[in-house]
Structure formats: structure tokens, C-alpha cells
C-alpha positions as CSV (number, residue, x, y, z in Angstrom):
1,X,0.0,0.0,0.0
2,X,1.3,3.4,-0.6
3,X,1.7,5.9,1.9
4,X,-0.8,9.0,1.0
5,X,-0.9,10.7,4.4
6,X,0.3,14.5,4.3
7,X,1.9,16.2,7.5
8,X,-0.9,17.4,9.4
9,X,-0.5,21.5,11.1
10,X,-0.2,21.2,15.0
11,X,-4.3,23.1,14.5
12,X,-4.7,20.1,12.8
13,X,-3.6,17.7,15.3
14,X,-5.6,19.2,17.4
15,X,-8.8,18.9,15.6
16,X,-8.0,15.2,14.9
17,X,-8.1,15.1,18.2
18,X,-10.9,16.5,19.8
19,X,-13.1,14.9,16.2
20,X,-12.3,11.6,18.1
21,X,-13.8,12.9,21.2
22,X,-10.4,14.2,22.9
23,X,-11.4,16.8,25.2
24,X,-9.4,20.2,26.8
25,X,-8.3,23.4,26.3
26,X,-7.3,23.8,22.2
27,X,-4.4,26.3,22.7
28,X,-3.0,24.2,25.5
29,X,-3.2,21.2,23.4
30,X,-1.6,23.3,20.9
31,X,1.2,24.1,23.0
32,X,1.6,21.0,24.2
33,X,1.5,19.4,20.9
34,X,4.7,21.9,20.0
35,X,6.7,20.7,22.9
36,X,6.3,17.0,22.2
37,X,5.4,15.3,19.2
38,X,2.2,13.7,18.2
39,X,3.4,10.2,18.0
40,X,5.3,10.1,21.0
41,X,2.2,11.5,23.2
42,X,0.4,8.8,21.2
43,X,2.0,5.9,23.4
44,X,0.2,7.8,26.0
45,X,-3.5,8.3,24.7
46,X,-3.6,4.7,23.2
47,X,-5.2,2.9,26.1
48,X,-7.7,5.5,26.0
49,X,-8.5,4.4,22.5
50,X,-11.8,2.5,21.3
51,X,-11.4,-0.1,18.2
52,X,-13.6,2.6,16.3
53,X,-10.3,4.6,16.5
54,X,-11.9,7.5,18.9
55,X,-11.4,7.9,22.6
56,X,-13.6,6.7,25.3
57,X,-15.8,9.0,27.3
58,X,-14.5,11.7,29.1
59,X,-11.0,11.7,27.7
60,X,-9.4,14.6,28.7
61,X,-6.2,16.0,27.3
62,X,-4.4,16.9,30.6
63,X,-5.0,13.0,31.6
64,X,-2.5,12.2,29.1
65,X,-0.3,14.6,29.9
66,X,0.5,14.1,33.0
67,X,1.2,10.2,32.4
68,X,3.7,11.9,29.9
69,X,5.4,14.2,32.8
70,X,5.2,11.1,34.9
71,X,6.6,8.9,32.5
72,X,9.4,11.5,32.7
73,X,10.1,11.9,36.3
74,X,10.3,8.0,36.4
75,X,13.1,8.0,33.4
76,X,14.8,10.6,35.2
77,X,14.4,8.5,38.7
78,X,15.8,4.9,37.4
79,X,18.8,7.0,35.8
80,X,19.9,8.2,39.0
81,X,19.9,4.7,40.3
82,X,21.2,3.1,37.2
83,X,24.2,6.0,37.5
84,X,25.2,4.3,40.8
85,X,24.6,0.7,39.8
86,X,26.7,1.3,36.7
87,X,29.8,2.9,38.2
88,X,29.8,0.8,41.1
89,X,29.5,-2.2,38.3
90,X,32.5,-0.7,36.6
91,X,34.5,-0.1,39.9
92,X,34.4,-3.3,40.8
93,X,34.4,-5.5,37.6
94,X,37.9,-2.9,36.6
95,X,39.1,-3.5,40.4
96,X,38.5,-7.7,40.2
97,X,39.8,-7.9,36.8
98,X,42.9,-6.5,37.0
99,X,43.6,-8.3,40.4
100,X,43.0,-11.6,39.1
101,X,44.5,-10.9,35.6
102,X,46.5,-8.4,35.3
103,X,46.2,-4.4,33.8
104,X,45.9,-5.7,30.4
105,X,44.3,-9.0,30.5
106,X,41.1,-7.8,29.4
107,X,42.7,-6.4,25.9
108,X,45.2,-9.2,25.3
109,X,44.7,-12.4,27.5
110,X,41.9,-14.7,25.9
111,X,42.2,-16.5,29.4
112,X,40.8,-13.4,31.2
113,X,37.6,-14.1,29.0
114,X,37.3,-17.7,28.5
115,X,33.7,-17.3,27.2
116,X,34.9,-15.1,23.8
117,X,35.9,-17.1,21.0
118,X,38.9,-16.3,18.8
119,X,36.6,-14.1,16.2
120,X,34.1,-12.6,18.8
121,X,37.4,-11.6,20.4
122,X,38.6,-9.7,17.7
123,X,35.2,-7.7,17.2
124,X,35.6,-7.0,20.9
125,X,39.1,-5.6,20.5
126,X,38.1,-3.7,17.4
127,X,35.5,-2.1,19.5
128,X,37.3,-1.6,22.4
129,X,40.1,0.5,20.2
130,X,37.1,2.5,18.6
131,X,36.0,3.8,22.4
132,X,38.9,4.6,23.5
133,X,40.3,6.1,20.6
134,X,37.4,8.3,20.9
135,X,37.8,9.2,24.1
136,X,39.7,12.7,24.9
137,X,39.8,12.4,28.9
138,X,42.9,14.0,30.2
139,X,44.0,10.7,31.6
140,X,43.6,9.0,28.4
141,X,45.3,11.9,26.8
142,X,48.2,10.9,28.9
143,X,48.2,7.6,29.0
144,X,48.4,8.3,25.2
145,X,51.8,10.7,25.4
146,X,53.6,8.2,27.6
147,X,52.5,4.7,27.5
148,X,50.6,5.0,23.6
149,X,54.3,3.5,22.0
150,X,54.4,0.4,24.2
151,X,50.2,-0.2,24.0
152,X,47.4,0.2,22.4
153,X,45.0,0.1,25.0
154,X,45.4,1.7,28.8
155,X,45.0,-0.4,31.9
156,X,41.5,-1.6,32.3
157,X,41.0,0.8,35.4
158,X,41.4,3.2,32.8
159,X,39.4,1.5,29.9
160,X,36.5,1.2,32.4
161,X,35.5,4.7,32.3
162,X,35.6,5.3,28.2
163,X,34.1,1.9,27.2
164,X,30.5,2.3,26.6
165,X,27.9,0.1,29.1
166,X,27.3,-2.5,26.1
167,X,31.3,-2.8,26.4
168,X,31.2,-3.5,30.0
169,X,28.6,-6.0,29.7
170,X,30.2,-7.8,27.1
171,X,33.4,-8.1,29.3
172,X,31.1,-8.8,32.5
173,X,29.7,-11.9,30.5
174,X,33.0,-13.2,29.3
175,X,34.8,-13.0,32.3
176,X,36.1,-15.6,34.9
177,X,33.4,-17.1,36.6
178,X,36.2,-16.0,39.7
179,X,35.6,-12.3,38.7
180,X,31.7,-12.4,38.4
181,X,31.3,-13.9,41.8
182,X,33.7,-11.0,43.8
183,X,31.1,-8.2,41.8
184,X,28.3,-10.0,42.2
185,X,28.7,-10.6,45.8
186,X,28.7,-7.1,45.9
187,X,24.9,-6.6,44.7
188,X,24.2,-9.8,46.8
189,X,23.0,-12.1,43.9
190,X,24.2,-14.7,42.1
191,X,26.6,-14.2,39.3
192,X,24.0,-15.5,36.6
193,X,21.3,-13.2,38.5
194,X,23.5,-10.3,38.4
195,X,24.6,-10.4,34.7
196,X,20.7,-10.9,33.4
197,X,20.1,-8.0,35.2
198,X,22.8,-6.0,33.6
199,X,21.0,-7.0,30.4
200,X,17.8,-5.5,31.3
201,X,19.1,-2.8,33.0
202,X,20.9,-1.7,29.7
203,X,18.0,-2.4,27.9
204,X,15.6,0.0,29.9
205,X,19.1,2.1,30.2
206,X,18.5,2.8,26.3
207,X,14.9,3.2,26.7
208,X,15.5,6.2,29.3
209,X,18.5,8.0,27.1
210,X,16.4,8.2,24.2
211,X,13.3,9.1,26.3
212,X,11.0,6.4,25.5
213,X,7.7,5.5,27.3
214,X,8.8,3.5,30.4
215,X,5.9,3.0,33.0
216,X,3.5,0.2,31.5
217,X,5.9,-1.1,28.7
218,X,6.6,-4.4,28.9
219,X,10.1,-5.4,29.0
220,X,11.6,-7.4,25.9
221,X,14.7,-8.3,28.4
222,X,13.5,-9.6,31.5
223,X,16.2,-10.0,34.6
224,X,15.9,-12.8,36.3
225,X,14.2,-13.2,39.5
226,X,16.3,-14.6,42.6
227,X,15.2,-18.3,43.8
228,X,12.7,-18.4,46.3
229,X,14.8,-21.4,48.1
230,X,17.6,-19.0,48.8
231,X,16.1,-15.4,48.0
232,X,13.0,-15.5,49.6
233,X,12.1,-11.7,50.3
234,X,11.9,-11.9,46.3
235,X,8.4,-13.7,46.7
236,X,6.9,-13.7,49.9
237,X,4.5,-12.0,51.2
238,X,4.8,-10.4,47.5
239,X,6.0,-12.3,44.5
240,X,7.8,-9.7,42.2
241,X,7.5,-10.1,38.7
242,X,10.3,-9.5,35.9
243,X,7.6,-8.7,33.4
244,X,7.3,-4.5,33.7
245,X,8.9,-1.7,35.4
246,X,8.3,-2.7,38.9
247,X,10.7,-5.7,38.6
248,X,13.5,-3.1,37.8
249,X,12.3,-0.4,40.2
250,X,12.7,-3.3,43.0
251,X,16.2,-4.3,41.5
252,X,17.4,-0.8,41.4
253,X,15.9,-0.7,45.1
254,X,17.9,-4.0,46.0
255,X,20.9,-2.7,44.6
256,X,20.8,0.5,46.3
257,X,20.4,-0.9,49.5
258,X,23.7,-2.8,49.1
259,X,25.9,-0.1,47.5
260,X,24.4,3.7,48.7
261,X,21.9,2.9,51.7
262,X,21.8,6.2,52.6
263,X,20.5,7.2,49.1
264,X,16.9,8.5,49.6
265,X,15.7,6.6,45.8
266,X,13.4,4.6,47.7
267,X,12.0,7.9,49.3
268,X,12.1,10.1,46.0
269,X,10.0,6.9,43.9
270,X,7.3,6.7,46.8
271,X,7.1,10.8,46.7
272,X,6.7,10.4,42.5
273,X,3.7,8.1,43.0
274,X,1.9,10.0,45.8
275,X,2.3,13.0,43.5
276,X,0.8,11.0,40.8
277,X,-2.2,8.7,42.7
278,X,-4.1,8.3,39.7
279,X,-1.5,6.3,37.5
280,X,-2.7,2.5,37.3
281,X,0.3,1.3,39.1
282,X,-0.8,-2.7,38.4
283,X,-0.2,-1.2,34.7
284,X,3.1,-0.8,36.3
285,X,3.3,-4.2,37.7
286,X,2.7,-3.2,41.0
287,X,1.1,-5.4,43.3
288,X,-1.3,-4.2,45.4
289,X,0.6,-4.9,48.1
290,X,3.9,-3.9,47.3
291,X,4.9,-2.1,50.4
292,X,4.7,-5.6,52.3
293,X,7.4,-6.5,50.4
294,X,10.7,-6.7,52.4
295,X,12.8,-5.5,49.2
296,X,10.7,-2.2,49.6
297,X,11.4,-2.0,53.6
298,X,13.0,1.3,54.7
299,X,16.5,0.9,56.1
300,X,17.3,2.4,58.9
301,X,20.6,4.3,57.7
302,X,21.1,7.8,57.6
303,X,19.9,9.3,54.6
304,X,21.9,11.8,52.0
């Protein structure tokens, strides 16, 4: 089928809008239309659609919005814990590394990742040349002027902090089974726990940079959910699902709690959702009693 459609004036947008029985304030809508585009706010309306392509009863405009403005407050919450998570991830995973293997290892030791093969290995080199090439840090700068004739890539204490996240995945994965346990003992998982969630958390990581609709998506990566045998708090008196957002909202919680307890997070997500008490939180994957759950207890730290 051919594509006939012709781009439609924001005043146009709007009267497609309130035709299908969108109600509020035109020039707000207008404004608001300016400021974010059409399809994007669309992720956002859509449950309010019917299958005659209008919107239910009583639709109003300013409903939308503020699932929008939500939506962004959350991004903007689970990338301040994903900050932490990440550079403690890097810390440690640089810090065990280089203990175990050596400075280098990680660049020119296929024992320091057993799990690469010989031509996966070279794509990883390749890529790991590319970021830090790119990289104009003063340190790497240096490393550069002194070192640059003897190697071609810096220590990985250094290499930690220019490597993008997929990078340090990739090397988290294909590491000694030695090196996972030290940085997962850290999060208090186990190593195969740890590095699914490093896959979802990257996943929802993207989804936050490039400001896509977080709060009822469901996940395409989900982490894996600690046994009940030996993890218990993870499903009784509430069983936490890996499904939607409220599986990662309770792993960046968890996390938190090992490596910043005095973080107020936990605090800061509980104030979002008080400010916003009509969002469907079970659209969320929220149980309805979530606050039982001992992963969601205050700890009784001092607070930053």
C-alpha cells in the first residue's frame, strides 16, 4: 500500500483530536503538541482508544499529559539509580579484573575471557580500540603521550571509564566465573542473576536515554528473578514479577540498598507516585501490596 498521508499543522492535530472525542483546552493542546510530538504523546493516549479509533468518554487531554510528565520523572528516577549501579559495576568488575589478571588482560589475554571465541574476540578488540580512541579524557590523553608506543589500549581501570555500558557487559559476561562472583557478591545475587540484570538494566538504560515510554511497557529483556529457596524476600509475602517496570524499580531498590543505603531513591520513587495517585500502578506491575514486600522495607541508615 502506498503511503498518501500528508503532515498534518499542530491546529490540525488538534482537531483530529478532539473529532475523536479528545477533550481540553485547544491552545493548551496546541502548546503541548509543540513541545512533544504527536506520535510520542500517542504511546500515552492509546489505552484510552476505542477499536472505532476514537477515545472513550470523558478523555481529557491533561490526563495524558501528565502520564507523559510522569513517565518522565520515572526516566529521570531509574537514571539516577542506574548511575550508581553502573559505576559501582564498573568499579568493581575494573578493580577484580585487574587483580585476578593483570592491567591488560582484558585487551590481550583470551584467558581473562574464557567465554569469547577467537573471532568474537577480535570484534571486541576492534570495539574496544574505537571507544577509546574516541575518548579525549585528560587521563587518556596521557596515557596516550607516555604509554601510547608500548600499548594500544590503557590499563582496564582506565578503559572502564571510556568503554561504553554495552562494552562492560560484554566483558562482564565473558569474564572468569572467579571475577563475576567477587562483583556480584557485591549486589548480593548470584553471578547468573546479576549479569541478566545487567542485560535489562541496559535495555531499559537505552529506553531512558532516548526518552521512550517507560511506565506500562513491557520489558523485551527480563532480569531474572532470585530463587525463592535462597532469596525468599523476592516472593513472599509479595512475589515480584520481571515482566514490567516494577521488577526493575525493585532491582534498582535492591541494589541500592547494598551499595548507597543512605541514598533516599526509595524515598524520592514513593514521593513520584503519591504525587501521581491516579496512574494504574498494576499497569506498572505493581502489586497491590507492594509495600509488604521486604525489598521495599526502609533501612534504617542515615539518609543523603
Amino acid at each position: 500500500m502506498r503511503f498518501e498521508k500528508l503532515a498534518l499543522t499542530i491546529e490540525e492535530q488538534v482537531e483530529l483530536l478532539i473529532s475523536r472525542g479528545m477533550t481540553g483546552d485547544a491552545e493548551c493542546i496546541a502548546n503541548r503538541l509543540a513541545m512533544a510530538n504527536y506520535y510520542r504523546l500517542s504511546g500515552y493516549w492509546f489505552p484510552f482508544r476505542t477499536i472505532e479509533d476514537k477515545f472513550r468518554p470523558g478523555t481529557c487531554f491533561e490526563t495524558v499529559w501528565r502520564r507523559y510528565t510522569f513517565d518522565r520523572h520515572l526516566r529521570l528516577l531509574v537514571m539516577d539509580a542506574l548511575e550508581r549501579i553502573e559505576i559501582t559495576l564498573r568499579t568493581q568488575l575494573a578493580y577484580h579484573h585487574a587483580h585476578g589478571h593483570g592491567p591488560f588482560a582484558y585487551f590481550d589475554d583470551p584467558l581473562s575471557l574464557p567465554k569469547l571465541n577467537a573471532k568474537d574476540r577480535q570484534k571486541f578488540q576492534s570495539r574496544l580500540l574505537e571507544e577509546i580512541e574516541r575518548s579525549r579524557e585528560p587521563f587518556m590523553n596521557h596515557f596516550r603521550r607516555t604509554y601510547g608506543s608500548e600499548h594500544p589500549a590503557p590499563p582496564v581501570w582506565c578503559a572502564i571509564e571510556v568503554i561504553s555500558f554495552g562494552s562492560l557487559v560484554t566483558l562482564y559476561r565473558n569474564t572468569t566465573r572467579k571475577v563475576k562472583k567477587a562483583v556480584s557478591d557485591v549486589f548480593g545475587v548470584p553471578s547468573e542473576v546479576l549479569e541478566s540484570w545487567i542485560l535489562a538494566l541496559n535495555t531499559v538504560r537505552n529506553l531512558c536515554a532516548h526518552h521512550a515510554r517507560l511506565w506500562n511497557k513491557e520489558l523485551g529483556v527480563k532480569p531474572r528473578i532470585p530463587l525463592r529457596n535462597h532469596y525468599p524476600q523476592w516472593h513472599e509475602p509479595v512475589a515480584i514479577g520481571p515482566e514490567r517496570v516494577f521488577g526493575i524499580l525493585s532491582i534498582c531498590k535492591h541494589c541500592l540498598d547494598r551499595i548507597a543505603p543512605q541514598s533516599q531513591w526509595p524515598e524520592r520513587m514513593q514521593n513520584l507516585l503519591a504525587d501521581y495517585p491516579e496512574i494504574p500502578i498494576p499497569e506498572m506491575g505493581f502489586p497491590t501490596n507492594w509495600e509488604d514486600s521486604p525489598i521495599w522495607k526502609r533501612k534504617e541508615v542515615g539518609r543523603e
